[in-house]
N, C-alpha and C positions, 0 to 999 in steps of 0.2 A: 838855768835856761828857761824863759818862757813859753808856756804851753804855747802849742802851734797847731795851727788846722792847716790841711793839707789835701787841695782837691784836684781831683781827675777826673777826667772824662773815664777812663779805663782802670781799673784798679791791677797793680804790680800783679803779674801770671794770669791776669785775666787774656780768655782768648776771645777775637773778635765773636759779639754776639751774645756770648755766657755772662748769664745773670750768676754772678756768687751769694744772692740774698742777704749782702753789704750794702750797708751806706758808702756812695763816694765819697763820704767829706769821715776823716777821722782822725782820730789827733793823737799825739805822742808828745813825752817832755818831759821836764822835773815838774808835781803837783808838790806844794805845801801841806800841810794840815791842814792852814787857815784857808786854803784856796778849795781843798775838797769838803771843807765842812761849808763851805758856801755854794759851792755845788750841790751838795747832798739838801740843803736847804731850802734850794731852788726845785727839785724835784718837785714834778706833776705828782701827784696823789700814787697815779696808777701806777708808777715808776718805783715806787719806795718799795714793793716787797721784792723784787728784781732786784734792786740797786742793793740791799740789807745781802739777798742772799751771796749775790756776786762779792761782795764786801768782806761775808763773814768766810766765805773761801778763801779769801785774801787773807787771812789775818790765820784760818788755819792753815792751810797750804802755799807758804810767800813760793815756792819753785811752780808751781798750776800756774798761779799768779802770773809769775814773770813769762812764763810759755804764752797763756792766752791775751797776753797785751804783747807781745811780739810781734812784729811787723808782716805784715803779708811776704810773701818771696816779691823781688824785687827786679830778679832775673826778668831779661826781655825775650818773648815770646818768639823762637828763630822762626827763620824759613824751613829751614831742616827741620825743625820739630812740629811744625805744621803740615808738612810731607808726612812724616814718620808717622803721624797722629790720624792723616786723613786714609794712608797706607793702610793702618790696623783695623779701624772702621769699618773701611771696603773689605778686608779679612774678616771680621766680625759677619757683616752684612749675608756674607757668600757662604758663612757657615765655617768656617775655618779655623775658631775658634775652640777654647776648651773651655768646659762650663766649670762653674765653682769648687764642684768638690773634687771634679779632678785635680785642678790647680793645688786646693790642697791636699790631695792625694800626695802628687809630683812632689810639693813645699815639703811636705812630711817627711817623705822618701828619699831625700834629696836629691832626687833624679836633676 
């Protein structure tokens, strides 16, 4: 399969508005050898200790690996879950909430 780019305006579980500190354009596929050492070749200067370190993760940990180039969720963003979401919010807002360590209090407890 050849590499493919893949662009959106929205990125998969993106809700309207949220920045996820992603690029829209990202790509997935079979790479060669020959294809990533011609990438790796191309590399801007600044890019190569970045690219080395992300690499050598790769080479020790191949399951990191396969997790962190897995695809965004892809699920579409419902109406219902945008209710539920803006629901929590407004709860949040009004004080309704439980703060962190209770959460883990409760998680612990397994209230």
């Amino acid at each position: 399969m050849p590499l493919a780019a893949i662009r959106s305006d929205r990125l998969p579980g993106q809700r309207d508005g949220q920045d996820l500190g992603v690029p829209k354009l990202w790509y997935r596929g079979h790479v060669t050898r020959t294809e990533l050492h011609r990438i790796v070749d191309e590399l801007p200067e600044a890019s190569v200790d970045v690219a080395g370190a992300l690499l050598r993760r790769a080479a020790d940990e191949p399951e990191v690996a396969r997790l962190l180039a897995a695809p965004l969720d892809d699920e579409p963003y419902t109406e219902e879950e945008r209710a539920e979401d803006a629901r929590a919010l407004a709860a949040i807002e009004h004080g309704e909430g439980v703060d962190w360590q209770e959460a883990k209090a409760r998680l612990g407890s397994g209230r």
